[in-house]
C-alpha positions in Angstrom: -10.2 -24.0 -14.1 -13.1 -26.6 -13.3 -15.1 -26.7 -10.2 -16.8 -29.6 -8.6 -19.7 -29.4 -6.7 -20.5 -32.2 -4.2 -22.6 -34.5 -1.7 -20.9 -36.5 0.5 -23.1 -39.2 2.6 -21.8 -39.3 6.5 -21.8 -41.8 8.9 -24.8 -40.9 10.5 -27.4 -41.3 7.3 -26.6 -37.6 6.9 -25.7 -35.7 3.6 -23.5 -32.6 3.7 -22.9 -30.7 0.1 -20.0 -28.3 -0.9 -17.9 -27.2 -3.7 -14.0 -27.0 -4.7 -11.9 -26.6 -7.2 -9.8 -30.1 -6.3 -12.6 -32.5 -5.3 -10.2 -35.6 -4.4 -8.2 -33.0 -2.2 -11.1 -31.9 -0.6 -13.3 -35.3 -0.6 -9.6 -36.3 1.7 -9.5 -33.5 3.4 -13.6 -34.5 5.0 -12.2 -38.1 4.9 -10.0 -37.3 7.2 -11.7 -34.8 9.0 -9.0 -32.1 8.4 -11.6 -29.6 7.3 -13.3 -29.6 11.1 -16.7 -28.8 10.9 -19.8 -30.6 10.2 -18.6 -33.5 8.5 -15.7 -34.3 11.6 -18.2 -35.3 13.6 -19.7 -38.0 11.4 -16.6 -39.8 10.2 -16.9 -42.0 7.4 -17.7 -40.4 4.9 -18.5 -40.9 1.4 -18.7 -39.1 -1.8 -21.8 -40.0 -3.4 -22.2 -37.6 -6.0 -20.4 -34.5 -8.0 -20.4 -32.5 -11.0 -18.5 -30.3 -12.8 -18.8 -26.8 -13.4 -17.7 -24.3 -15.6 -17.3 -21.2 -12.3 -17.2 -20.8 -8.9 -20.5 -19.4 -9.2 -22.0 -21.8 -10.3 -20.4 -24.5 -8.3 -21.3 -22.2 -5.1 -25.2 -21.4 -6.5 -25.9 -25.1 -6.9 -24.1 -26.2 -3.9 -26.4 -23.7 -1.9 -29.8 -25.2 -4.0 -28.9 -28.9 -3.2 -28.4 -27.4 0.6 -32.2 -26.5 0.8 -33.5 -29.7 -1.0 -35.4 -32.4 1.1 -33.7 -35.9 2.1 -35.5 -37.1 -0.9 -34.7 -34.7 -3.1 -31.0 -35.5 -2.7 -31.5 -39.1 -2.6 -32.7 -38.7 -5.9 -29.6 -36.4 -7.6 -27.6 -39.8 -5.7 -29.4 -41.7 -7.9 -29.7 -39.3 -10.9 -33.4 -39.8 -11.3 -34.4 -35.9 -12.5 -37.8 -37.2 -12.8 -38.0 -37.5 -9.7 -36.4 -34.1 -8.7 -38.6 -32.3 -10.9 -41.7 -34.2 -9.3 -40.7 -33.2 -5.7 -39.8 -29.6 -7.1 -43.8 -29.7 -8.0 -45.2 -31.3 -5.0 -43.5 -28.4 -2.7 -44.2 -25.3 -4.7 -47.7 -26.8 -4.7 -48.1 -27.0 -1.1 -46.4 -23.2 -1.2 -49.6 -22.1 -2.3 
């Protein structure tokens, strides 16, 4: 079975990531705003980004990661510029310290 992992942009300028196991189900189901929640509110939405994974695990532990990352951390998985991600990953553990 594959698993999807996802970020969907809503109306608002907002991004809201999950994961599923039938991404064009679920992608309809925040579309329509049958899955309540979060996304309801902000109606459209788009999908902007997804990947495939081998487990729900893994699906789930990315999903949670992209949920901590900045605005332009995210902005930057949209645009698939990991050179960018990497360089933000940096900047903050710097400023950790």
């Amino acid at each position: 079975m594959t698993f999807w992992v996802y970020l969907l942009r809503c109306a608002d300028g907002s991004y809201y990531a999950g994961h599923t196991d039938d991404l064009e189900r679920r992608v309809g189901e925040h579309m329509t705003g049958a899955c309540g929640g979060y996304t309801a509110t902000r109606l459209p939405v788009d999908l902007v980004w997804s990947q495939e994974c081998p487990t729900r695990i893994e699906a789930l532990t990315f999903e949670r990661q992209i949920k901590g990352w900045s605005r332009a951390k995210k902005e930057a998985l949209v645009r698939g510029d990991w050179a960018e991600i990497s360089r933000l990953a940096k900047c903050r553990s710097k400023k950790e310290i």
